[in-house]
PASEBA-1860 file (N, C-alpha, C; in nm, 3 decimals):
! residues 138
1> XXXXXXXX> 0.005/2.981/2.162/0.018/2.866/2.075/-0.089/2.762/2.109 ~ -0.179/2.710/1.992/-0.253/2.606/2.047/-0.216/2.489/2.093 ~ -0.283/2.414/2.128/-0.195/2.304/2.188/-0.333/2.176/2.141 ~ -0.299/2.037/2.117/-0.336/1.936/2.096/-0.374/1.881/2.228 ~ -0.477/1.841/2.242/-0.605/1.739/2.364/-0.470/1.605/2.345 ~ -0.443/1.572/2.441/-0.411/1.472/2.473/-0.517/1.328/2.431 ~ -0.601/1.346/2.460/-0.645/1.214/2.425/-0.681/1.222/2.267 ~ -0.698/1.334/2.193/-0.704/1.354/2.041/-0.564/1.269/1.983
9> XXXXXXXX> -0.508/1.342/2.068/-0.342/1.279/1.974/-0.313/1.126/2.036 ~ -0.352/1.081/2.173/-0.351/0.891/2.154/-0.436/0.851/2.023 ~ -0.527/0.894/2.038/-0.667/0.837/1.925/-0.580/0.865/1.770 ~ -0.525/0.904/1.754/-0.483/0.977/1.620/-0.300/0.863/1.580 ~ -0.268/0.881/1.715/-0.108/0.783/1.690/-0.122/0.652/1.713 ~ -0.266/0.629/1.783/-0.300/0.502/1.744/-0.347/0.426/1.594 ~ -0.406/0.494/1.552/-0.476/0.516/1.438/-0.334/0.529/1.313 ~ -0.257/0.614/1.336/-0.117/0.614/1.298/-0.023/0.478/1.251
17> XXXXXXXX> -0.039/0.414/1.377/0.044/0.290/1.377/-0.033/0.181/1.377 ~ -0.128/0.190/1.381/-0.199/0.048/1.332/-0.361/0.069/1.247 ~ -0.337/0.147/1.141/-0.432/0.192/1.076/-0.557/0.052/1.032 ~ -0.712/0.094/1.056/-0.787/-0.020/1.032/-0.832/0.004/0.908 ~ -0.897/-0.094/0.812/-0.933/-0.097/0.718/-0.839/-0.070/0.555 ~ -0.722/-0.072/0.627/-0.640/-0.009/0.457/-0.650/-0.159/0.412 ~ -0.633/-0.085/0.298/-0.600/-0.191/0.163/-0.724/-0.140/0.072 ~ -0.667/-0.294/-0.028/-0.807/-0.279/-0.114/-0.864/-0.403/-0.129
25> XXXXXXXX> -1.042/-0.360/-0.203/-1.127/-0.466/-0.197/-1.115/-0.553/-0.340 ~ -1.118/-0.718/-0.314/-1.105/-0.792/-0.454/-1.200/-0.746/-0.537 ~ -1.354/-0.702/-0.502/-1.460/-0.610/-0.544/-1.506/-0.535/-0.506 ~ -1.575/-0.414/-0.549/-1.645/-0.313/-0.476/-1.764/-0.245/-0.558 ~ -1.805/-0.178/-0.522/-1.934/-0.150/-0.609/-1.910/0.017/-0.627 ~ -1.882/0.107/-0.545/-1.788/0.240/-0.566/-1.689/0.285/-0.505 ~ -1.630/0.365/-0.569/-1.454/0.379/-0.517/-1.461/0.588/-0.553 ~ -1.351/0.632/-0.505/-1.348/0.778/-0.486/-1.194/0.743/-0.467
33> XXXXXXXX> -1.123/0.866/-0.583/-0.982/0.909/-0.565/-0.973/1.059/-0.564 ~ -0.846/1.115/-0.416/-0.876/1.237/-0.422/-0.702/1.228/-0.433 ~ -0.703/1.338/-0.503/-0.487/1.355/-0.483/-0.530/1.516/-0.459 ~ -0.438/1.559/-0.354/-0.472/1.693/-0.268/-0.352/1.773/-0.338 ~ -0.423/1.859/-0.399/-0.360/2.013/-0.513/-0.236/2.067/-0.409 ~ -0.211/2.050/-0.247/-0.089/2.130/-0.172/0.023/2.016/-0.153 ~ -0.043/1.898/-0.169/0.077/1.817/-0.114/0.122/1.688/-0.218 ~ 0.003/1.688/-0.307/0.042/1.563/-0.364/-0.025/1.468/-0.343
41> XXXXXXXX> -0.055/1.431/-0.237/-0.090/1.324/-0.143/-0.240/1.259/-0.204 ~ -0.231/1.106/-0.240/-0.354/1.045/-0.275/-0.435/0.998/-0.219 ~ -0.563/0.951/-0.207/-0.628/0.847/-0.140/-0.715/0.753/-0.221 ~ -0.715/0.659/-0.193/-0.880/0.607/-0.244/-0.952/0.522/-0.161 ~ -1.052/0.530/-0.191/-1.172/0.502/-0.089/-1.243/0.387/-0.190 ~ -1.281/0.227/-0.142/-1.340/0.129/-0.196/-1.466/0.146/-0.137 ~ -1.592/0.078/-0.187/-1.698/0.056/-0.084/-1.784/-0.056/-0.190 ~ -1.824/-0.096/-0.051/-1.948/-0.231/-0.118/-2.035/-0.183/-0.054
49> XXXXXXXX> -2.149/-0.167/-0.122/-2.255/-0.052/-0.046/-2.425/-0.164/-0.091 ~ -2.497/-0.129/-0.039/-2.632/-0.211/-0.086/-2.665/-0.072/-0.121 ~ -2.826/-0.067/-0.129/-2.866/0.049/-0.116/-2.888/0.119/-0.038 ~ -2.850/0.042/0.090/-2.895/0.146/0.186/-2.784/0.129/0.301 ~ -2.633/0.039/0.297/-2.523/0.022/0.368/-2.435/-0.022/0.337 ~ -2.364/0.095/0.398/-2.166/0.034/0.331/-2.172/-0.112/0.388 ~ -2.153/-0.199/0.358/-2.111/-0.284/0.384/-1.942/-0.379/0.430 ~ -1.891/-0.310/0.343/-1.739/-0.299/0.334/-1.686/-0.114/0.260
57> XXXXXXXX> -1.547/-0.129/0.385/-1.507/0.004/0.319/-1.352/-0.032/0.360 ~ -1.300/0.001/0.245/-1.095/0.040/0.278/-1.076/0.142/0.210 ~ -0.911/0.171/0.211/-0.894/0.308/0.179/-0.684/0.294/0.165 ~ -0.702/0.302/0.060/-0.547/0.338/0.054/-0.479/0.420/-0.021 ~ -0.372/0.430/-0.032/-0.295/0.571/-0.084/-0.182/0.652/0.008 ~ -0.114/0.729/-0.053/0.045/0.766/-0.027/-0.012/0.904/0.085 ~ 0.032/0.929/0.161/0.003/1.074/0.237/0.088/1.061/0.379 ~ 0.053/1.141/0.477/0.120/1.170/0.590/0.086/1.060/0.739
65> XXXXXXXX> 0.177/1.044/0.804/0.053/0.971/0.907/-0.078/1.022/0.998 ~ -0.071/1.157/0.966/-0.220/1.200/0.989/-0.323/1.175/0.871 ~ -0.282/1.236/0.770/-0.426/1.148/0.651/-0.426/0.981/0.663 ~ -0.301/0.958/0.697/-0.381/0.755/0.721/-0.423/0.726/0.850 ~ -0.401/0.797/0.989/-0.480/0.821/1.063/-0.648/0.850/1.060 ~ -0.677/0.927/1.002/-0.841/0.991/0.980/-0.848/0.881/0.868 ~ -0.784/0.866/0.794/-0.861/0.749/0.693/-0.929/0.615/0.743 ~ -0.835/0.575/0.865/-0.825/0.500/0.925/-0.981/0.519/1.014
73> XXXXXXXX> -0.980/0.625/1.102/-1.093/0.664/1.130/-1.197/0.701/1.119 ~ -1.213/0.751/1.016/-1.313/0.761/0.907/-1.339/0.651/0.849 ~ -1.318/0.519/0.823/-1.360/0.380/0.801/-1.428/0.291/0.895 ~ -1.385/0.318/1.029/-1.414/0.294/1.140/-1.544/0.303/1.167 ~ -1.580/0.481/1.140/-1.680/0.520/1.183/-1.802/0.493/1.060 ~ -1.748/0.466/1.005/-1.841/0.400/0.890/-1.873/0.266/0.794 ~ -1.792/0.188/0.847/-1.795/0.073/0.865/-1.968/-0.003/0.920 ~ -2.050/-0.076/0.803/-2.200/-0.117/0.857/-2.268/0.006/0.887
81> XXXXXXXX> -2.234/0.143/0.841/-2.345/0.284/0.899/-2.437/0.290/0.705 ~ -2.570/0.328/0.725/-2.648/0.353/0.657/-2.580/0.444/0.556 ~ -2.616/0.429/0.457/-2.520/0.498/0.302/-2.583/0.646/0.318 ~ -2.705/0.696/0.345/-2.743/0.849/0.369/-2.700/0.918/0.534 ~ -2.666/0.832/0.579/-2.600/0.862/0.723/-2.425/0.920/0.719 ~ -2.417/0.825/0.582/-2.273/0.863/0.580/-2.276/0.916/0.517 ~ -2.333/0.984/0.421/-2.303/1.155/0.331/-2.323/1.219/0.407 ~ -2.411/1.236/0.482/-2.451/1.347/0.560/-2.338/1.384/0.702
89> XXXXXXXX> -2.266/1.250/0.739/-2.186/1.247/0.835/-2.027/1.328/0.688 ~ -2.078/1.274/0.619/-1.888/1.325/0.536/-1.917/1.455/0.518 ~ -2.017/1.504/0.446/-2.063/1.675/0.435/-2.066/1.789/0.555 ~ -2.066/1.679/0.669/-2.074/1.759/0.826/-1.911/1.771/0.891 ~ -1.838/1.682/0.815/-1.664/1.679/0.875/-1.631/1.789/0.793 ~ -1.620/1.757/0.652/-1.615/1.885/0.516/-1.638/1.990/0.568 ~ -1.769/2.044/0.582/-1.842/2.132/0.659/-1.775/2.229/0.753 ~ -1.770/2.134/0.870/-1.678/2.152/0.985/-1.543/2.250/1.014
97> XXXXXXXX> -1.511/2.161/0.929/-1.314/2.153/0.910/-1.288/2.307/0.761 ~ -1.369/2.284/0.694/-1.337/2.365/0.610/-1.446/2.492/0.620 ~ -1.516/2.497/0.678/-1.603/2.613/0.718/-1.648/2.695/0.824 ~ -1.603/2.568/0.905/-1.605/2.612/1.054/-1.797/2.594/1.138 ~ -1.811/2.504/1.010/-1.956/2.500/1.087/-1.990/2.447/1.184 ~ -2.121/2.457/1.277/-2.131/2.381/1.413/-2.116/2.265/1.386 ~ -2.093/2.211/1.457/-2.102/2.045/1.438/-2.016/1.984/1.580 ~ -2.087/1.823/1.627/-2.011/1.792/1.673/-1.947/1.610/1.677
105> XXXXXXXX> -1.844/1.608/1.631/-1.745/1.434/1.576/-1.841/1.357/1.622 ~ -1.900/1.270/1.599/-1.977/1.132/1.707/-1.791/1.094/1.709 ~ -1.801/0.988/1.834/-1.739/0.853/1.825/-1.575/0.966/1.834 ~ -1.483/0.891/1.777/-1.348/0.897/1.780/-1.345/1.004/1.668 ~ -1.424/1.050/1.609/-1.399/1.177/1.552/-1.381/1.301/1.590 ~ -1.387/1.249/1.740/-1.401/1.394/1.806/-1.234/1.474/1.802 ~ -1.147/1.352/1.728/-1.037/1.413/1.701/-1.021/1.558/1.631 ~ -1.105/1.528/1.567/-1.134/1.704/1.439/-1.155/1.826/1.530
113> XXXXXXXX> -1.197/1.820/1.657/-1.216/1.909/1.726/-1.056/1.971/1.779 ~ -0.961/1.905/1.782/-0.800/1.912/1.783/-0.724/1.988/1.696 ~ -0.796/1.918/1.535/-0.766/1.928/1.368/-0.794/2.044/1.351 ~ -0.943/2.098/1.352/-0.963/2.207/1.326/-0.913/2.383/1.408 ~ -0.853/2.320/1.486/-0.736/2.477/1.506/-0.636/2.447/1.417 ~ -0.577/2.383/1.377/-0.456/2.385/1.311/-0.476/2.375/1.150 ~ -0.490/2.493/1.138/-0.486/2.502/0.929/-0.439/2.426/0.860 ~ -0.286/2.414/0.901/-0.191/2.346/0.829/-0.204/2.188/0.812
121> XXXXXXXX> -0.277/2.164/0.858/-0.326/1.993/0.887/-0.508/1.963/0.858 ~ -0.555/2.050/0.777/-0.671/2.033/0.736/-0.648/1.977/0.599 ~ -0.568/1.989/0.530/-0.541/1.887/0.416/-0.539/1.741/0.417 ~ -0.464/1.726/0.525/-0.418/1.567/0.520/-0.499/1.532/0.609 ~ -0.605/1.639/0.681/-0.688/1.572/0.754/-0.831/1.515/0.671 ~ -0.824/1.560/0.585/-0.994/1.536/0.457/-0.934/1.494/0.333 ~ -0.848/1.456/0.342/-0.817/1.327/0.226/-0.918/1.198/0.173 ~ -0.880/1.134/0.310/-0.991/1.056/0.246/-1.165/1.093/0.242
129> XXXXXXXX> -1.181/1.204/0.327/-1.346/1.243/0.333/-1.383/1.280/0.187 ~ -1.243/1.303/0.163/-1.284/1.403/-0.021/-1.290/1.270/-0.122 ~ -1.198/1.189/-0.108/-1.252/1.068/-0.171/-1.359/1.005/-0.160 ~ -1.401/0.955/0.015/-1.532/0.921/-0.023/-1.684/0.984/-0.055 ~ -1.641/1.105/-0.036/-1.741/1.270/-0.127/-1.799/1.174/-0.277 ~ -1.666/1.129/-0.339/-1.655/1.106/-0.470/-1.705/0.947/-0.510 ~ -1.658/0.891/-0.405/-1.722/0.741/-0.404/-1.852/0.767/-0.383 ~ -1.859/0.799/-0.299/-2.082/0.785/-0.245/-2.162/0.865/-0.349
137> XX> -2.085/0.971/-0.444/-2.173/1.005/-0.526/-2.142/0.948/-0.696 ~ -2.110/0.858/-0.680/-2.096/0.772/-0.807/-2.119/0.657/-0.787
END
């Protein structure tokens, strides 16, 4: 049986219970909604972006406390990061998690390295990555 990294799952029940960045923005310049085909479960992703940096990012919507966990973290980690830094960082979690490609989390993402043994939690783990897929390319 696999077993969960201890410090994956503080980073993750922290993230759990005091999620950063939810809500939404009074404005934004693009937004991404994903509702996941196994569970139901929504997200959306705000962003105030220049051309070349998120500037502001939240994220809200109904799901598990692991998708508002990674949402949570996934805002974090992109929060003030360069707008081609962060496709390339969302296409490399995607990637990752759903393909199994090399890759390795910067920062507190290294939670996915936990995520990705467990199938059953790759849904609610790319919730919001799939939303902001949809935000950054609109």
């Amino acid at each position: 049986m696999e077993r969960e990294d201890p410090l994956h799952r503080e980073i993750l029940e922290e993230h759990a219970r005091s999620p950063l960045f939810q809500g939404k923005l009074e404005k934004f310049s693009h937004a991404g909604i994903w509702q996941s085909e196994k569970t139901g479960n929504t997200c959306k992703v705000e962003l105030v972006r220049s051309e070349s940096t998120i500037e502001k990012i939240r994220f809200s919507g109904q799901g598990s406390a692991l998708s508002q966990a990674c949402a949570s973290l996934m805002c974090s980690q992109l929060d003030g990061m360069d707008v081609l830094e962060s496709s390339h960082l969302c296409r490399d979690i995607l990637q990752y998690v759903e393909l199994g490609k090399e890759f390795t989390p910067p920062g507190d993402l290294i939670v996915y390295q936990t995520i990705i043994r467990f199938p059953d939690r790759h849904d609610c783990s790319l919730l919001a990555w799939r939303a902001l897929r949809i935000g950054l390319d609109h």
